[in-house]
N, C-alpha and C positions, 0 to 999 in steps of 0.2 A: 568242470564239474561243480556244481550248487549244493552245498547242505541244506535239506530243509528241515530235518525235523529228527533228531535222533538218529536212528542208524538209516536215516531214506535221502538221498541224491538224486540228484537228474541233472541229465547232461545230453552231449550231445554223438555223433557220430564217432567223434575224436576222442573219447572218453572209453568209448566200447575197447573191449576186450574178450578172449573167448578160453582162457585156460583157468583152472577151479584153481581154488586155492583158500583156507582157512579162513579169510578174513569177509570175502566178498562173494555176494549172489547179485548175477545181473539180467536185467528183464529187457529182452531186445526188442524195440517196437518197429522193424527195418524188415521191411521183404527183402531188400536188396542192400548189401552184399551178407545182412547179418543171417533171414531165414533162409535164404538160401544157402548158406555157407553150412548150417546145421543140418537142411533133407539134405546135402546131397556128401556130409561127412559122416551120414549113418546115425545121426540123432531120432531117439525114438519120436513119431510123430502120427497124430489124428487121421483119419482118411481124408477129412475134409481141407488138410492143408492148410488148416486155422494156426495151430499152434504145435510146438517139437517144445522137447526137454532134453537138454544134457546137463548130467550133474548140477551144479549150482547156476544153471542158464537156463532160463527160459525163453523163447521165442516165437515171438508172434507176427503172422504176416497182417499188419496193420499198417492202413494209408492213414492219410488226410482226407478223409468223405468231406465233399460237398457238399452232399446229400445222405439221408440218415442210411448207416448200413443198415444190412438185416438182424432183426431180436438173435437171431442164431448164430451167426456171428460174434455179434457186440456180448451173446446172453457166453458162448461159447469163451472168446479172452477175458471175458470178467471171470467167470469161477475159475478157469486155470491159472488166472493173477492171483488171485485170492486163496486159491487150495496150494498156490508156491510158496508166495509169502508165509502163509501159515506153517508151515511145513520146514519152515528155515530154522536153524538153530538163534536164539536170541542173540548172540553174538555177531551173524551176519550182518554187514553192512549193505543196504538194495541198493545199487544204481538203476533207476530210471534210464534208458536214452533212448533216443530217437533220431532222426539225421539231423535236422535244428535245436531240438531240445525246445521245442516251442509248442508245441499242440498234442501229438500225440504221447512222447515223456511225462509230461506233468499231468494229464490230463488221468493217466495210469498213475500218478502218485497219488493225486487227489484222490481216487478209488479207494487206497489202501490207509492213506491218513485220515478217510472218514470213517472207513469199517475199525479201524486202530482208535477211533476218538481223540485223535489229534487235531482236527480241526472243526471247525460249526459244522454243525449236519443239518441245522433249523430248515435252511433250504440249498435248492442248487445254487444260486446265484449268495447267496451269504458263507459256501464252503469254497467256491473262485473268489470271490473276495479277500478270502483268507489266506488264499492259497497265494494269490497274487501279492500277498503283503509280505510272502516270504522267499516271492519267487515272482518278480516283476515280470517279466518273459512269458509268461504263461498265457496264451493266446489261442483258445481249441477253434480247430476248422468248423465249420457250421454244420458239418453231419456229426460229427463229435460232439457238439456243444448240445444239438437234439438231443441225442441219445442219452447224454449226462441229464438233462432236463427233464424229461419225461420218465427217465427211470430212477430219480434220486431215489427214491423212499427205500427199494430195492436193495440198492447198491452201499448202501452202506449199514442196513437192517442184519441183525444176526440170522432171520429168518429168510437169507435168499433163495430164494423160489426159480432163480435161472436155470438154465438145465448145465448140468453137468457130467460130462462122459469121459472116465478118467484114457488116460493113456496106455 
C-alpha cells in the first residue's frame, strides 16, 4: 500500500480487504475475485453490473480497456466513485486497489485528488504528471488514459454533467 496524499492510498490486490471497520473505506477496481465476491455476497448493486456497494466498499467491475470504454460505463464509475468518496466521513482513510495497482487504482485516485484539488487540474497530462511524482507506478491502459484525456474538464469540474443513477 502507497500513501498519496492525505487520507488517499493505492495498492494492490494484496492490500484488499473486505470487512468495514472505523478507520477505512476501500474502492475495489477488480471484477475478479473483488466484484464478484460483493453480487454474489448480496451487496446492493446497479442492474447494469457496473458497480455494488457494501457499507464502506465500493465496487467496480473495471478492466484495463485497450480500447476506450463506453461514456456510460466510464460516465457510470466516475459519479459512484465520486458520490462514495463524498459521502465518507472525513476521518476515513480511501484505499485505491486494483490487482497491480498500476492503471486502473491510481487512475481512480487521480479522479478523486483532482475533484479534492489536490493535485494540477491545468490539464490531463500535467494532473498524471503529478500523480506520477507521488506515485511512480502509475501507468493507465490506453482505453483508460482516452477516457481520462478526453473527459478531463468534466472529471474533476464541480459541475459534473455524467449521468448518475443512485443505487
Amino acid at each position: 500500500m502507497h500513501h498519496l496524499y492525505g487520507r488517499f492510498y493505492v495498492g494492490d490486490i494484496y492490500d484488499c480487504f473486505y470487512g468495514d471497520n472505523d478507520e477505512w473505506a476501500v474502492v475495489h477496481a477488480c471484477p475478479h475475485p473483488c466484484f464478484h465476491h460483493a453480487v454474489t455476497s448480496g451487496a446492493r448493486h446497479d442492474s447494469s453490473m457496473i458497480v455494488a456497494k457494501r457499507g464502506s466498499h465500493l465496487f467496480l467491475n473495471m478492466r484495463d480497456w485497450w480500447y476506450p470504454p463506453s461514456d456510460h460505463t466510464m460516465g457510470t464509475i466516475v459519479t459512484r466513485l465520486l458520490s462514495f468518496v463524498r459521502s465518507l466521513r472525513p476521518a476515513y482513510n480511501v484505499l485505491f486497489h486494483c490487482h497491480e495497482g498500476i492503471s486502473r487504482s491510481p487512475s481512480l485516485a487521480l479522479i478523486v485528488l483532482a475533484n479534492e484539488g489536490l493535485i494540477d487540474t491545468a490539464s490531463y497530462e500535467a494532473g498524471k504528471r503529478h500523480l506520477q511524482r507521488l506515485y511512480p507506478l502509475f501507468f493507465p491502459s490506453q482505453g483508460i488514459e482516452h477516457y481520462l484525456k478526453t473527459h478531463w474538464g468534466p472529471l474533476y469540474g464541480h459541475e459534473n454533467d455524467l449521468p448518475y443513477k443512485d443505487l
